[in-house]
BAPA-932805 format. One line per 2 residues: number of its first residue (from 0); their letters; for each residue z, y, x of N, C-alpha, C, CB. Coordinates in pm, whole numbers, plus 50000, padded with zeros to 5 digits. Glycine has a CB too. Example, Ala and Ser with C-alpha at 12.3 -4.5 7.8 and 13.67 -1.06 7.14 Angstrom:
# residues 2
0> as> 50780,49431,51319,50780,49550,51230,50780,49670,51320,50905,49553,51131 | 50708,49775,51285,50714,49894,51367,50787,50003,51290,50572,49940,51408
This chain:
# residues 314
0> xx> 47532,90733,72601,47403,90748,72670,47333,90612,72679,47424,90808,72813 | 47184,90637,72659,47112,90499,72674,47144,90407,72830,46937,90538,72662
2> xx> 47161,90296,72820,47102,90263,72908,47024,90225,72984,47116,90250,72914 | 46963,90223,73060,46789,90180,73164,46735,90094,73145,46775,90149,73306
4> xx> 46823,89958,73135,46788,89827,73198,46914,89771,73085,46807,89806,73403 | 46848,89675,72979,46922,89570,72935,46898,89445,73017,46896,89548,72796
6> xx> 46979,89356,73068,46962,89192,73101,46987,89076,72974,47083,89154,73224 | 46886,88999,72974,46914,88935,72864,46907,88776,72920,46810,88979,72744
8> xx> 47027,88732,72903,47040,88574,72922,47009,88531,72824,47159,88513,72954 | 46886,88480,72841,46840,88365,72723,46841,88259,72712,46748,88352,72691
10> xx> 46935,88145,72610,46940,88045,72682,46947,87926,72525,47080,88060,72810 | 46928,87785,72574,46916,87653,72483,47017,87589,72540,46777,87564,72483
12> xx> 47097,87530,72461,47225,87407,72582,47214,87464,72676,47195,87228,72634 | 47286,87545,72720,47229,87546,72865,47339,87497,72952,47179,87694,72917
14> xx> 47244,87452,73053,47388,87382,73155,47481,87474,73217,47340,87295,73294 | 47608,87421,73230,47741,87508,73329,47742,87523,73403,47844,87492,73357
16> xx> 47645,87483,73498,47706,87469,73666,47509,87646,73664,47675,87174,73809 | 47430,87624,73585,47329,87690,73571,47331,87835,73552,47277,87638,73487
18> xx> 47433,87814,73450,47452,87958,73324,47528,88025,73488,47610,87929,73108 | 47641,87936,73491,47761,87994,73569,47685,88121,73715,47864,87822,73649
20> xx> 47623,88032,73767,47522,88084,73904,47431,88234,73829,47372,87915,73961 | 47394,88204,73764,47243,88306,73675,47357,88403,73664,47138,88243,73478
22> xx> 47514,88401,73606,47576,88506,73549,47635,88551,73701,47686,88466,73414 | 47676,88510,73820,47703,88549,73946,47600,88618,73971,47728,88453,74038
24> xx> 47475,88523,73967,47355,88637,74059,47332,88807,74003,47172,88558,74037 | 47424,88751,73835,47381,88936,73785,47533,88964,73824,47323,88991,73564
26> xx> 47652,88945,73804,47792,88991,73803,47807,89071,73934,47898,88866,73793 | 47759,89003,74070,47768,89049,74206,47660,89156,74225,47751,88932,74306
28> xx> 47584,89197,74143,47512,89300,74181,47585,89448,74211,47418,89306,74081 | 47506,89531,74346,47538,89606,74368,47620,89728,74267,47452,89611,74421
30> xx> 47443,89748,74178,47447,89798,74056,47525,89773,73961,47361,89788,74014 | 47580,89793,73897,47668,89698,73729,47643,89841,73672,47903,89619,73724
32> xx> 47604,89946,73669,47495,90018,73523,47399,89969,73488,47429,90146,73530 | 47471,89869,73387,47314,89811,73294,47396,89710,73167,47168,89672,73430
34> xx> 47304,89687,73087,47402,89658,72967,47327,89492,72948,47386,89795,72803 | 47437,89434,72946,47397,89297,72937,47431,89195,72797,47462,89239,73060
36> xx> 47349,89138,72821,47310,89032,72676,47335,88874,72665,47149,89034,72651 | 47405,88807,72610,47382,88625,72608,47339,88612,72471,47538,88510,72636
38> xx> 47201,88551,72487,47129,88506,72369,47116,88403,72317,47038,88522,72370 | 47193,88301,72237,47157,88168,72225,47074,88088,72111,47263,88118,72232
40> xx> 47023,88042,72140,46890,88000,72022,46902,87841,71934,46721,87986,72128 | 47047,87901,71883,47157,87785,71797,47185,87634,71867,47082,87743,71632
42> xx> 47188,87646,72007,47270,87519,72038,47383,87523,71967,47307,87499,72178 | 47431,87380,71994,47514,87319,71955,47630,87365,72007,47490,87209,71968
44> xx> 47629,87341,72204,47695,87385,72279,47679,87494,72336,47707,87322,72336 | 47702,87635,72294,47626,87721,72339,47738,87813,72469,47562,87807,72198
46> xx> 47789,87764,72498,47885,87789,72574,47942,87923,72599,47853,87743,72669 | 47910,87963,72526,48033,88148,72519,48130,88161,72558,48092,88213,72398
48> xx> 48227,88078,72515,48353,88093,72571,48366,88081,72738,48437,87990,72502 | 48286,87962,72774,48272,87965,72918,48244,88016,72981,48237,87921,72961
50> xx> 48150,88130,72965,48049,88233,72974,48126,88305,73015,47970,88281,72869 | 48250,88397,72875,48316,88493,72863,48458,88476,72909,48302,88528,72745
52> xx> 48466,88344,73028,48613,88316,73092,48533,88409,73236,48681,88097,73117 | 48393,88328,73307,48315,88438,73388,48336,88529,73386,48216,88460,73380
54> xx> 48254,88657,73272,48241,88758,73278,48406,88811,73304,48158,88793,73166 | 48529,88748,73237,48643,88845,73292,48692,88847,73397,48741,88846,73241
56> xx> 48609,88718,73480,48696,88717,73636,48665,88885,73705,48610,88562,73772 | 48505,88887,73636,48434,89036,73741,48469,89164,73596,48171,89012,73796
58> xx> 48581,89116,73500,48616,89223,73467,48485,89312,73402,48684,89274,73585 | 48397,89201,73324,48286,89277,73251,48293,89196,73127,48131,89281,73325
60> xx> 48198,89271,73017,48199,89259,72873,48071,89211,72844,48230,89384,72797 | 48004,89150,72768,47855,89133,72738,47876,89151,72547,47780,88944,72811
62> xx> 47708,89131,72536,47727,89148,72372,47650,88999,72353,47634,89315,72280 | 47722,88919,72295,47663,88784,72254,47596,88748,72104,47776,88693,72271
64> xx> 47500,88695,72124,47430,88710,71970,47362,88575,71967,47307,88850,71945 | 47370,88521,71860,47362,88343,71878,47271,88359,71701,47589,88216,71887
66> xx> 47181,88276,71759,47061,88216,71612,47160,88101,71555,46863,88119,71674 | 47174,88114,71412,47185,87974,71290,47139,87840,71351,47072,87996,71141
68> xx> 46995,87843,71397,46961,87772,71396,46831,87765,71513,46964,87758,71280 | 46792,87683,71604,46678,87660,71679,46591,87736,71620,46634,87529,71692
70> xx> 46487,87824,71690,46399,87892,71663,46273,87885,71745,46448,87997,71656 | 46362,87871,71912,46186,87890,72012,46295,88035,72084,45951,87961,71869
72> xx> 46199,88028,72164,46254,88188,72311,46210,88305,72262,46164,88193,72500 | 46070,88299,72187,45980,88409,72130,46091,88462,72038,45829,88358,72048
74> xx> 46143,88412,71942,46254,88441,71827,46342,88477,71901,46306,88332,71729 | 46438,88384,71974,46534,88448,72050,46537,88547,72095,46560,88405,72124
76> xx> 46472,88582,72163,46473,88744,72218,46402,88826,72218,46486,88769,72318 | 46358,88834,72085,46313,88949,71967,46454,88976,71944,46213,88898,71811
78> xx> 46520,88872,71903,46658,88904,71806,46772,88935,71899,46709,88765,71704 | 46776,88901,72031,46814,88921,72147,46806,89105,72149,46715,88827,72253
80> xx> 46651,89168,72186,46633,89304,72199,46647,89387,72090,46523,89327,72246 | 46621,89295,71975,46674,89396,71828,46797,89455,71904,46733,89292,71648
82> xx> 46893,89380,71954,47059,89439,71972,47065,89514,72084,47180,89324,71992 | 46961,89510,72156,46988,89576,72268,46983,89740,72286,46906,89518,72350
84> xx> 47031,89800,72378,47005,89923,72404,46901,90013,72513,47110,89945,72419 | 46877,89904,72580,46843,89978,72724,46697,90027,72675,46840,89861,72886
86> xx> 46646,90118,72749,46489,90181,72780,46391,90024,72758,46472,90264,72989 | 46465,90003,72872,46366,89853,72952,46454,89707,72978,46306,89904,73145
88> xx> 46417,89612,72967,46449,89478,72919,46392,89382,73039,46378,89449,72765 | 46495,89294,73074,46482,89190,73196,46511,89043,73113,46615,89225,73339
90> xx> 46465,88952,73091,46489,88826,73052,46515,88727,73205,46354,88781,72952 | 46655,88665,73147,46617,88544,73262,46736,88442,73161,46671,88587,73489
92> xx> 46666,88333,73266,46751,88185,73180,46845,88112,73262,46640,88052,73131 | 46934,88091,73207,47011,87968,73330,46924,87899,73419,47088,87832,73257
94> xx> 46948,87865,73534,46886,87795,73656,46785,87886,73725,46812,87660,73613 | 46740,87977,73627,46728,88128,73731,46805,88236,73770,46650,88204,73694
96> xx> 46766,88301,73850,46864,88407,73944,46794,88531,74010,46929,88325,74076 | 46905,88630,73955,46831,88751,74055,46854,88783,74151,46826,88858,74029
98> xx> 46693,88772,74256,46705,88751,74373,46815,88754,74501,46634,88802,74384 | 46837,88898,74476,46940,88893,74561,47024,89053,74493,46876,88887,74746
100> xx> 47091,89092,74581,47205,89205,74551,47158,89338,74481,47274,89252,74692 | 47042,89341,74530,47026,89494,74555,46890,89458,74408,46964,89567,74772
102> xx> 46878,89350,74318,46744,89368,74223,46785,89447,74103,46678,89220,74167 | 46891,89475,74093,46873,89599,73956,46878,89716,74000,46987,89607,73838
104> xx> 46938,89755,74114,46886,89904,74182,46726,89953,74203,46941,89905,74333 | 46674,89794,74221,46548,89800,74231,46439,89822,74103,46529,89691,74295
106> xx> 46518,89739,74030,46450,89725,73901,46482,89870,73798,46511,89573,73829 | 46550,89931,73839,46617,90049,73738,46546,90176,73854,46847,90044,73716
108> xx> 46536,90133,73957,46473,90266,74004,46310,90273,74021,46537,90300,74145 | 46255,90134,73946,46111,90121,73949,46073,90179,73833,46058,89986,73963
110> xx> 46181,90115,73708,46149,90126,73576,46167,90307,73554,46261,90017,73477 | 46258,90409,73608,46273,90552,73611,46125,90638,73619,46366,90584,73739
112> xx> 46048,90560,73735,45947,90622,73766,45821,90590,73614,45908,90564,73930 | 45821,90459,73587,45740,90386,73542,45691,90505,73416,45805,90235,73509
114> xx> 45528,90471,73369,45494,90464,73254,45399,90373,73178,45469,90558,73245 | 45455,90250,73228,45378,90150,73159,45437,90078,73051,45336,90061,73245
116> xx> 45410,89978,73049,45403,89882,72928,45492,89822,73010,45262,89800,72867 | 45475,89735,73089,45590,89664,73118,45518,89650,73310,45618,89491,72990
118> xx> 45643,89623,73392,45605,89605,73528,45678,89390,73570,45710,89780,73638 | 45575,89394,73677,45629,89286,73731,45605,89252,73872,45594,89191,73660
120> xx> 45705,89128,73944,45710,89164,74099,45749,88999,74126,45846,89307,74159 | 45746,88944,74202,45676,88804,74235,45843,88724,74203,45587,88787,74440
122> xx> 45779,88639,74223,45912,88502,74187,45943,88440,74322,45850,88346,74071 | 46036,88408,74348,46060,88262,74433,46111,88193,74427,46086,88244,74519
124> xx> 46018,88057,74457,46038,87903,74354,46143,87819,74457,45851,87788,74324 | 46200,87751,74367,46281,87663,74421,46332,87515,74377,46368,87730,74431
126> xx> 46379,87454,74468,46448,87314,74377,46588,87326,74456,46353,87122,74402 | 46665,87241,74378,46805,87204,74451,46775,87044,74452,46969,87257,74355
128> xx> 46671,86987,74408,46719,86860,74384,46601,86766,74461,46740,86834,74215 | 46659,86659,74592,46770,86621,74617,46863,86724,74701,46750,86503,74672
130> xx> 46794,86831,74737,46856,86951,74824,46826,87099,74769,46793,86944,74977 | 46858,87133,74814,46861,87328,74785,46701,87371,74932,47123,87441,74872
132> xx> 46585,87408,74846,46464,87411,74975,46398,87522,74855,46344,87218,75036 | 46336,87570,74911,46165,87681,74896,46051,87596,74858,46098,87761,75067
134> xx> 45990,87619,74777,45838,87539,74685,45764,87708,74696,45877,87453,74442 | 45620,87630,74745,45557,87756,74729,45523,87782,74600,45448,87768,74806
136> xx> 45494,87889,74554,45418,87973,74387,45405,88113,74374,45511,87951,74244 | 45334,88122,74268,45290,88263,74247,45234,88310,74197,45260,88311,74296
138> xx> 45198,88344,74046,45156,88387,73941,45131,88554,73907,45239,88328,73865 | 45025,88599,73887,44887,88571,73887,44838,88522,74032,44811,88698,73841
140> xx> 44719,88461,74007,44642,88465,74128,44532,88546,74136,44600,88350,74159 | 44493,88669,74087,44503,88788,74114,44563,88893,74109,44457,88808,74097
142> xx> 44592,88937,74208,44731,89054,74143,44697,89190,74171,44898,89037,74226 | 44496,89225,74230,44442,89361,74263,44440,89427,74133,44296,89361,74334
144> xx> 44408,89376,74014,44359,89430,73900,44493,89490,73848,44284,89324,73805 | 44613,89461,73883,44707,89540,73862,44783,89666,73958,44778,89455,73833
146> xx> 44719,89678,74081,44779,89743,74132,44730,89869,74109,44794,89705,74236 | 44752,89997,74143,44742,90153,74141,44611,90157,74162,44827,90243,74248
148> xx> 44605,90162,74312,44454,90186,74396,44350,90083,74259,44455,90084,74623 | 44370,90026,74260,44247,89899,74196,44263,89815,74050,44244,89763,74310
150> xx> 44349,89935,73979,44410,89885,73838,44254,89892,73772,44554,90006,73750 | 44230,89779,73703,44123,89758,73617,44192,89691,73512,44003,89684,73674
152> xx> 44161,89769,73354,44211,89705,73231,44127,89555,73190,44194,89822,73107 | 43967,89604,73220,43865,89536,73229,43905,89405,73235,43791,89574,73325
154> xx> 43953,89399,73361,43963,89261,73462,44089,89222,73417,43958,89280,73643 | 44183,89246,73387,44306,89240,73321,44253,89129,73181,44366,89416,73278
156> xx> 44227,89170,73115,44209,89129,72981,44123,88978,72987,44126,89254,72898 | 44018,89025,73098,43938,88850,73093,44022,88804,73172,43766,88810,73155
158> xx> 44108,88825,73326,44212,88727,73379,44282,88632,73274,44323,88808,73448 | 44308,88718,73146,44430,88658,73084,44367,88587,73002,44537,88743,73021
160> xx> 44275,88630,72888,44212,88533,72823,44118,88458,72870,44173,88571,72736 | 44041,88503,72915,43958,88378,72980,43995,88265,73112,43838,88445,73027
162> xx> 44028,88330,73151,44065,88254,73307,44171,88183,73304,44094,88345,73428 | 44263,88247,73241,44415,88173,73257,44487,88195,73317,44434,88073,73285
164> xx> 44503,88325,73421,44618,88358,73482,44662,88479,73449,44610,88349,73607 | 44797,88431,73381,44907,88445,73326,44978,88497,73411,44953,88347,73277
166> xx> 45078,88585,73374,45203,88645,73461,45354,88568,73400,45209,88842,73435 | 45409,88506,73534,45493,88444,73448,45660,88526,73420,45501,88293,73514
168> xx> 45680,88505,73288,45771,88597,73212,45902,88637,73317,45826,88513,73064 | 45937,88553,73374,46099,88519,73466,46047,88638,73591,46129,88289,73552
170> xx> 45906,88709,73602,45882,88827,73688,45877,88982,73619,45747,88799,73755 | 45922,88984,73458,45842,89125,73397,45997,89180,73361,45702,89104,73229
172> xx> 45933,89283,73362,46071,89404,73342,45976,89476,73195,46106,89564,73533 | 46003,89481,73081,45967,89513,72966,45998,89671,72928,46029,89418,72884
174> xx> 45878,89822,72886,45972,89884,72831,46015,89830,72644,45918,90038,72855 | 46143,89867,72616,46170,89744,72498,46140,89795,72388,46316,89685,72476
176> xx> 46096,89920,72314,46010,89904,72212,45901,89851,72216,45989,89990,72170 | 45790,89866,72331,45707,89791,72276,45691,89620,72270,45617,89844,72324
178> xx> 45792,89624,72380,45787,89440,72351,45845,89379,72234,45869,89356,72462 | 45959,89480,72146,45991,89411,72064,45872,89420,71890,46148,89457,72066
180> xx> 45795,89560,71928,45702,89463,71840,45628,89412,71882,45639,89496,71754 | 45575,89340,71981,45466,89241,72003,45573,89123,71957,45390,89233,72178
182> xx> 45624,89102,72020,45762,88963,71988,45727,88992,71808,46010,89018,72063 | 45727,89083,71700,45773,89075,71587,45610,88994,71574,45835,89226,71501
184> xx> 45526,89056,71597,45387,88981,71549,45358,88832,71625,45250,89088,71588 | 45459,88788,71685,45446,88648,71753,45554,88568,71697,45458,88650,71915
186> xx> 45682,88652,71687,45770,88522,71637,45738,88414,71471,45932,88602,71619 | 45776,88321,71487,45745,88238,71420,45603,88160,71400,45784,88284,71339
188> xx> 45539,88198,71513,45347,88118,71570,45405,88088,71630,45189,88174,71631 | 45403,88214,71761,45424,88146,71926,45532,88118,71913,45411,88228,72067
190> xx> 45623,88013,71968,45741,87957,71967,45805,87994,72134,45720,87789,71923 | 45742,87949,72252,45838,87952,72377,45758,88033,72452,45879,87810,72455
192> xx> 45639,88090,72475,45590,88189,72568,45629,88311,72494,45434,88178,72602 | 45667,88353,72565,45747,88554,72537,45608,88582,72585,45927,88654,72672
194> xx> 45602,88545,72725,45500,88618,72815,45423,88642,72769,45452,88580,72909 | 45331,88548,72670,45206,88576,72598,45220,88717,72561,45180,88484,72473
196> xx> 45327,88820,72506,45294,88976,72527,45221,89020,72568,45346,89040,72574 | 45181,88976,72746,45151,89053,72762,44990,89039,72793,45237,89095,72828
198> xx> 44978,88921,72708,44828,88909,72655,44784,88981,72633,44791,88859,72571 | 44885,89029,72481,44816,89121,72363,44824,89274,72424,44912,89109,72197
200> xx> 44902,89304,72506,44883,89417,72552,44783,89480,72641,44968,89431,72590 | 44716,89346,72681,44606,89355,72765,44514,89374,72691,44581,89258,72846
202> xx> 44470,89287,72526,44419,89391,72450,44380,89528,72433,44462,89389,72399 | 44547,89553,72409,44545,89697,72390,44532,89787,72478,44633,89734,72342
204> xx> 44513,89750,72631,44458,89820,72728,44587,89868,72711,44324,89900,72725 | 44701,89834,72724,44816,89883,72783,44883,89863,72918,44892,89855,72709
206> xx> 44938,89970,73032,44960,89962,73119,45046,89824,73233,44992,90060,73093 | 45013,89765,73322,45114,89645,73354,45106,89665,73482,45083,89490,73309
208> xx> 45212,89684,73537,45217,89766,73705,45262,89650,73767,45338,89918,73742 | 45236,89607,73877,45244,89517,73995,45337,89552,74098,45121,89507,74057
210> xx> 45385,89458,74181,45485,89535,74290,45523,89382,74344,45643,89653,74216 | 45530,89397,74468,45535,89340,74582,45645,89282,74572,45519,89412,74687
212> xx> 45772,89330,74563,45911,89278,74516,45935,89159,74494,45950,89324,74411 | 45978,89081,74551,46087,88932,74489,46192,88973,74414,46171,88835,74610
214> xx> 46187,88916,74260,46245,88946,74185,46350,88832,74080,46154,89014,74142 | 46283,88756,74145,46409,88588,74100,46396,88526,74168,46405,88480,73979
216> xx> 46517,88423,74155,46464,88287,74239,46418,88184,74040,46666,88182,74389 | 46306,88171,74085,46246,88054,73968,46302,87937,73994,46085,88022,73966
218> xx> 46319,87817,73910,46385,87702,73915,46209,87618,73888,46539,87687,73783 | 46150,87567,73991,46077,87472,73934,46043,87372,73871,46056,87457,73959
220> xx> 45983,87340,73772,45950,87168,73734,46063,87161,73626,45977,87029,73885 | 46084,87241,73568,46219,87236,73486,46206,87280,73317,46328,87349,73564
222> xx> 46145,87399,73341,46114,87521,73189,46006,87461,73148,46072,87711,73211 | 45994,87525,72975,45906,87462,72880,45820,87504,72944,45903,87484,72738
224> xx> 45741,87572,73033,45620,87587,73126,45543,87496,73162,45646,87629,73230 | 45622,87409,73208,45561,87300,73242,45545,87183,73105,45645,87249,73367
226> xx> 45545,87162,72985,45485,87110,72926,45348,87168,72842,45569,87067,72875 | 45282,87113,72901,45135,87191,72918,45048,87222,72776,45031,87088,73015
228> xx> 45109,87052,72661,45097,87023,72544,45120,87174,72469,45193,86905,72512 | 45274,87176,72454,45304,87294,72406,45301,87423,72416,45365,87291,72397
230> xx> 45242,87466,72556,45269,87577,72569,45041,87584,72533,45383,87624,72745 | 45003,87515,72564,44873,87491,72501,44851,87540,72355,44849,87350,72504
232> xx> 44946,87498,72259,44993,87482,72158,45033,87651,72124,45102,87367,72170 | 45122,87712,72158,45135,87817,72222,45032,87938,72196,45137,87775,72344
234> xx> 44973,87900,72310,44827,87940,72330,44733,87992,72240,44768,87847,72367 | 44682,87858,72149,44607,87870,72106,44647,87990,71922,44560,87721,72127
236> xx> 44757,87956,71916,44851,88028,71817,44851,88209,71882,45036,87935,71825 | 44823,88233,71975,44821,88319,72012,44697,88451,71991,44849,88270,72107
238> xx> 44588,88325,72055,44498,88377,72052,44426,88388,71852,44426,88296,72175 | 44467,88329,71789,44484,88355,71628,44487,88444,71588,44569,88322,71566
240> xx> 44656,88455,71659,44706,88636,71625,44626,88747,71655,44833,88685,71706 | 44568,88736,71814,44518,88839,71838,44339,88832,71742,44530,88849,72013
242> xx> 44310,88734,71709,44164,88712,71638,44203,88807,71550,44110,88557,71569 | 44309,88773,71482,44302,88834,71359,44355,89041,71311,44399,88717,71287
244> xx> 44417,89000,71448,44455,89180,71441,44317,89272,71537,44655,89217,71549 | 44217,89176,71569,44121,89212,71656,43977,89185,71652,44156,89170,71753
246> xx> 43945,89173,71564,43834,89062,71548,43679,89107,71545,43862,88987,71411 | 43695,89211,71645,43555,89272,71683,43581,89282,71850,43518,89443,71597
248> xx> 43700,89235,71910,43742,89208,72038,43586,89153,72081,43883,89095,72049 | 43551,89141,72171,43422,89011,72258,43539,88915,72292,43309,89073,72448
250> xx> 43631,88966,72372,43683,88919,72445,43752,88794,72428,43732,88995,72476 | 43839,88824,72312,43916,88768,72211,43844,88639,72164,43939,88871,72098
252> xx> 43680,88697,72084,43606,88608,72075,43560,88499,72139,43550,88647,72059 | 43541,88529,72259,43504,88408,72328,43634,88329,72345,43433,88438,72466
254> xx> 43769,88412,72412,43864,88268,72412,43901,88210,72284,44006,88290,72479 | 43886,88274,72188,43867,88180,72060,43783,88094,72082,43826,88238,71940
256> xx> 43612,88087,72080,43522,87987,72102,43578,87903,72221,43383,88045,72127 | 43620,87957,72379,43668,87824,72472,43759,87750,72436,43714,87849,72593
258> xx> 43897,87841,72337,44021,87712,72383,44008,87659,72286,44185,87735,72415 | 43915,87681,72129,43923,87579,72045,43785,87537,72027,43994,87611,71923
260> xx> 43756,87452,72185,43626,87381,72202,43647,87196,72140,43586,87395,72394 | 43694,87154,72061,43792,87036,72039,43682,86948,72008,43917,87048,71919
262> xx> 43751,86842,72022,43648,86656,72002,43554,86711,71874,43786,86456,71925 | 43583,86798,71794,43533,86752,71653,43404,86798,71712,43597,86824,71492
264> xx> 43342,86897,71819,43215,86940,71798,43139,86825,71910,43197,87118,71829 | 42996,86853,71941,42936,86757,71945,42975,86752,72098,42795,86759,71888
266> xx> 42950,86655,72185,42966,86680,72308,42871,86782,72384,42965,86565,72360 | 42727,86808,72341,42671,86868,72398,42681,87035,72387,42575,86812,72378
268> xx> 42748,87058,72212,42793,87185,72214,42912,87220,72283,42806,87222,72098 | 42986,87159,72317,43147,87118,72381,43105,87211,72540,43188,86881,72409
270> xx> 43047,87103,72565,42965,87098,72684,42887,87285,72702,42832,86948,72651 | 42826,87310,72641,42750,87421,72638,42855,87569,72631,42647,87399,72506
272> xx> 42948,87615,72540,43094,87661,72521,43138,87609,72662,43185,87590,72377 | 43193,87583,72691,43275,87551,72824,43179,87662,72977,43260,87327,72851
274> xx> 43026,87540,72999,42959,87637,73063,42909,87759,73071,42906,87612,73076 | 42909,87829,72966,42848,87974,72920,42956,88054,72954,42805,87997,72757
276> xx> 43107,88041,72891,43201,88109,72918,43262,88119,73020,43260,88096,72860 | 43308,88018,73073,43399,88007,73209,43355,87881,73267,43571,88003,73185
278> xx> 43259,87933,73363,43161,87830,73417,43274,87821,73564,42959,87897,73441 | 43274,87662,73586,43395,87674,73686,43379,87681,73842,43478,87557,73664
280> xx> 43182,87713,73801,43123,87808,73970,43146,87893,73999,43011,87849,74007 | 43228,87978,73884,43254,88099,73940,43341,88158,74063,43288,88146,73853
282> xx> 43330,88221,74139,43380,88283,74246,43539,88305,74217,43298,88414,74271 | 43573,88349,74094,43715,88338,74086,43769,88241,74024,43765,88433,74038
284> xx> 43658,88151,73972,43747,88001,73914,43774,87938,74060,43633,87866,73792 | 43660,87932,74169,43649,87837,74281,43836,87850,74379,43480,87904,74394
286> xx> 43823,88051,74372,43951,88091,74438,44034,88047,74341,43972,88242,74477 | 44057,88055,74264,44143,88014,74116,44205,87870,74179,44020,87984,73940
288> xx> 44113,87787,74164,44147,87620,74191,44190,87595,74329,44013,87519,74167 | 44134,87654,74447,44171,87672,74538,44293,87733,74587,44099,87704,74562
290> xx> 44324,87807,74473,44444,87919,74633,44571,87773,74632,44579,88181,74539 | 44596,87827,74739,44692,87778,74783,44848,87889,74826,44622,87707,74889
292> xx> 44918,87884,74681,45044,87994,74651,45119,87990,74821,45183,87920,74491 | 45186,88093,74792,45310,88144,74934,45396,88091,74887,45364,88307,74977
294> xx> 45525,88080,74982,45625,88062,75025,45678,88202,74991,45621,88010,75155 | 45756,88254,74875,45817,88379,74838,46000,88402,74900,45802,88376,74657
296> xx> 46060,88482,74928,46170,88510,74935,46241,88483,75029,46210,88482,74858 | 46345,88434,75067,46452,88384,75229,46538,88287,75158,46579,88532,75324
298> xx> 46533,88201,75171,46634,88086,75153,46782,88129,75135,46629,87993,75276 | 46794,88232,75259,46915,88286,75297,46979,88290,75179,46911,88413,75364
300> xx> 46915,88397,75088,46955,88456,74956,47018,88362,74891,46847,88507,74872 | 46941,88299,74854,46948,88171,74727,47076,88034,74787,46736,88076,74711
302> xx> 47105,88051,74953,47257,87979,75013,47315,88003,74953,47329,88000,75126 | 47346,88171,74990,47478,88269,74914,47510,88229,74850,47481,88381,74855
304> xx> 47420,88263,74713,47465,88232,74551,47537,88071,74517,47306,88243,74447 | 47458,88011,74598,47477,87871,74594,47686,87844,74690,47295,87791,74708
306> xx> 47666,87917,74767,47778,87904,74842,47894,87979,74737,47753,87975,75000 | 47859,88088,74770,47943,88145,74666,48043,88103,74515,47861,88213,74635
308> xx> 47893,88013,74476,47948,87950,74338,48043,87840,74378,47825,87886,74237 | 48016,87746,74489,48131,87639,74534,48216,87723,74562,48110,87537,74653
310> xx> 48280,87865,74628,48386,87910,74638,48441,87947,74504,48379,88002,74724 | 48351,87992,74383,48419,88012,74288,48496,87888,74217,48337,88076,74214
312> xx> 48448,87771,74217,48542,87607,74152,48598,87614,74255,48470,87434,74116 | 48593,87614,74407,48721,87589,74465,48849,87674,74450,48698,87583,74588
């Protein structure tokens, strides 16, 4: 029988003390119906064996599938969900964690009801370093255009291309055919945003359901996210793809004309492109620049795991 919910650890070098915690936060779940994945994207050290000394303490199996060679996350887990089985697909990476006990009961009894494209439910950010504390965040900074009462595809599609807010990947629960062909028409452009999916699905006026839910703890200041260069880079490779499978889009069109507004044109056309499109008076650029993100989740949670894992080396 299928299963619901694949988990897919996706991971680069990834650190031990990281992997170890991310594989507790899923091992201790209430739930354990769900079929799980370690994806590695040809480190060197890709640590399996260490992995798979874990998984037998809690007396579980995973299916491990490792790239030749460096590829990017986009590749990885395309080739990751090629193997998989489940309905619907959860990505997370070392130094993230699911939230707390009860998130795949949650996530498998959201995804039952679901008929969308893919659903997602908020993050909570964190550092350990010099201590274990709460960082506020929170991605989108609109999140009406997705909900039931006030789902607009409309507003969906310019949030993402024009505006820039993005849903970030470490919150989406995927159903996994269709993500794995969007992943097939991205791998080898886009290199480390997965998320960008769910760009193109916004395109396609495909469904993306919202929900209130804390659904990881995020590791801040850490993931290729934050290099702005590349994931820019990213970006603009993105919006290519969709030019070219779309190219009577408006939409499409214009973030083509904004994000490749570059030195070569004159300053005053530069200048003119920038203001016409996403003039930054606007009412949702002003809230845009302004909000000031929450404080997501209970600390409490994120002790545990943390406690827990020192009981497991001791």
């Amino acid at each position: 029988m299928r299963p619901t919910v694949s988990i897919v650890v996706v991971q680069y070098e990834p650190n031990r003390e990281k992997i170890e915690r991310t594989l507790l936060s899923i091992l201790t779940q209430e739930d354990q119906d769900f079929e799980l994945l370690l994806a590695d994207d040809g480190s060197m050290h890709d640590e399996f064996v260490f992995s798979e000394s874990i998984l037998k303490r809690f007396h579980r199996t995973a299916t491990f599938i490792k790239l030749s060679e460096n590829r990017g996350t986009v590749w990885n887990f395309w080739n990751a969900i090629s193997h998989a089985n489940g309905t619907w697909v959860y990505g997370i990476s070392p130094g993230d964690y699911l939230y707390d006990r009860k998130t795949v009961s949650w996530i498998k009894e959201t995804a039952q009801k679901e008929d969308a494209a893919a659903f997602f439910g908020k993050a909570a950010y964190y550092t350990d370093k010099p201590e274990l504390k709460q960082l506020p965040g929170e991605t989108p900074y609109d999140r009406s255009c997705y909900c039931k009462n006030t789902y607009s595809a409309k507003k969906i599609k310019r949030n993402m291309l024009l505006y820039d807010d993005g849903i970030s990947g470490a919150c989406v629960v995927y159903e996994r055919t269709q993500l794995l062909s969007a992943l097939a028409e991205m791998k080898g452009r886009v290199k480390f945003a997965e998320d960008f999916a769910l760009r193109l699905y916004a395109v396609q006026e495909k469904t993306i359901s919202c929900y209130d839910r804390v659904l990881c703890w995020y590791e801040d200041s850490t993931g290729i996210s934050n290099f702005h260069d590349i994931m820019h880079s990213d970006w603009q490779e993105m919006i290519l793809i969709m030019r070219e499978k779309y190219p009577h889009d408006w939409t499409v069109y214009l973030a083509y004309l904004y994000f490749f507004n570059g030195t070569r044109k004159s300053r005053i056309l530069r200048g003119m492109v920038g203001r016409l499109i996403v003039p930054q008076w606007l009412p949702f650029k002003r809230g845009q620049n302004n909000f000031k993100a929450p404080i997501n989740g209970k600390l409490q949670e994120l002790s545990r795991l943390y406690q827990m894992h020192q009981e497991e080396l001791s």
